[in-house]
C-alpha positions in Angstrom: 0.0 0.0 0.0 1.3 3.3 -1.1 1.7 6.2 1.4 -0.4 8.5 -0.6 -3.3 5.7 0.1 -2.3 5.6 3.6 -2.8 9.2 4.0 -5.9 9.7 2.0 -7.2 7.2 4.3 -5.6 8.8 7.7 -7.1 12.4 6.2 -10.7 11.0 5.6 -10.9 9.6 8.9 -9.3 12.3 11.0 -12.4 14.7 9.0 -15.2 11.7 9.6 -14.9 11.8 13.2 -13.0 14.8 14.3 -13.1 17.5 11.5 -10.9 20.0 10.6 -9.3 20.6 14.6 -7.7 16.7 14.3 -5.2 17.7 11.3 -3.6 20.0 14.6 -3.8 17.0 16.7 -0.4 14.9 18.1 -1.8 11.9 16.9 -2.5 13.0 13.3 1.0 14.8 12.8 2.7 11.4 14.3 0.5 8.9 12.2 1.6 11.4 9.0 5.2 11.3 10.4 5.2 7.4 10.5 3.7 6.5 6.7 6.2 9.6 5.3 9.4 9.5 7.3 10.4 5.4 6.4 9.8 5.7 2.9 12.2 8.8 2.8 14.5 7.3 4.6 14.9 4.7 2.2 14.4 7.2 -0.6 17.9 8.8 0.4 19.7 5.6 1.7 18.9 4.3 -2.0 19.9 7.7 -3.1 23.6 7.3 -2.4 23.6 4.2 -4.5 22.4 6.0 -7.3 24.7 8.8 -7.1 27.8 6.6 -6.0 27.4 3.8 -8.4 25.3 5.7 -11.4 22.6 2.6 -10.7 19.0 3.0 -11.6 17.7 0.9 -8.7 15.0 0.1 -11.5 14.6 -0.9 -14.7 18.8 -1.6 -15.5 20.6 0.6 -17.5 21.1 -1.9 -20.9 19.1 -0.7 -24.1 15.6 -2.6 -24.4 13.2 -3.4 -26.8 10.7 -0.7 -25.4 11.5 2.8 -25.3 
């Protein structure tokens, strides 16, 4: 599950039961903090690879067929 879902679902149920006061809650801005700050983190770990190594961490760098 992406963290965009996770946090259209976090926002639509912080709205459904606690309107517009829960996005200025603690528990809201740690729930956000947990889905965005591990995939970051691994966002800039993998970062170094790519700037260290020149690797794509996807789709390898060889010519294909496609594209």
């Amino acid at each position: 599950m992406s963290v965009a879902l996770l946090f259209d679902l976090l926002l639509a149920a912080a709205l459904l039961w606690c309107s517009w006061r829960a996005l200025a809650a603690p528990w809201t801005v740690a729930a956000v903090c947990a889905m965005v700050l591990p995939p970051l983190a691994w966002y800039l770990w993998a970062n170094q690879f790519w700037q260290h190594f020149g690797n794509s961490l996807g789709v390898s760098n060889e010519a294909h067929l496609i594209g």
